[in-house]
N, C-alpha and C positions, 0 to 999 in steps of 0.2 A: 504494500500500500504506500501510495506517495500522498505527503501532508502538505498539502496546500497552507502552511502558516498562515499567509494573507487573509487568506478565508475565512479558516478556523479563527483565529481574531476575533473579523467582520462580525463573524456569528454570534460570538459571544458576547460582543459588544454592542450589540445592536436590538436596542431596549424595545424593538417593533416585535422581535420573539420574545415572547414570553417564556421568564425562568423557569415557570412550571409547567414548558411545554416541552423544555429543554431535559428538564431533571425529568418529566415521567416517560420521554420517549429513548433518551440516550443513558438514564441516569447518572449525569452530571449533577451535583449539587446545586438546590435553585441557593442558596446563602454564598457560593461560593461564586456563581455569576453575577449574582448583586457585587460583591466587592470588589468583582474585577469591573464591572460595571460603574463603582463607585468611585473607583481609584485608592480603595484600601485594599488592594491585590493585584501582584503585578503577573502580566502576563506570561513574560519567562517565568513563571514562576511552575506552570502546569503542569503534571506531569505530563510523558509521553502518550501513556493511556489514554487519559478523557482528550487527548490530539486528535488520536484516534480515533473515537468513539464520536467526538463532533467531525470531524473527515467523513468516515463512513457515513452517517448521519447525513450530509452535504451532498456527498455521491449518490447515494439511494433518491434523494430529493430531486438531483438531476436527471437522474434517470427516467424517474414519475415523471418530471414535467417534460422529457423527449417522448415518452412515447403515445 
């Protein structure tokens, strides 16, 4: 799997998805997107995993809207 960093960011950072749409489908923590969200959490901070898991998350999305 290749990690779109840019993306994975965008995603997290982008207060138009809702954190509890984020934590019930990817299970990412919706407190821990607030903060990144808030700027009491930095984003190098992620680990590789929830990278991951919002990538996948990202990819599966694209896919739905090609076909």
């Amino acid at each position: 799997m290749k990690i779109d960093v840019d993306k994975v960011k965008s995603v997290l950072l982008d207060k138009t998805v809702p954190a509890s749409l984020l934590e019930k489908t990817i299970g990412v923590n919706r407190g821990n997107i607030s903060k990144l969200r808030n700027g009491k959490r930095n984003f190098e901070n992620l680990t590789i995993e929830t990278a991951m898991k919002v990538q996948k998350w990202i990819d599966e999305n694209q896919k739905d809207d090609n076909d």
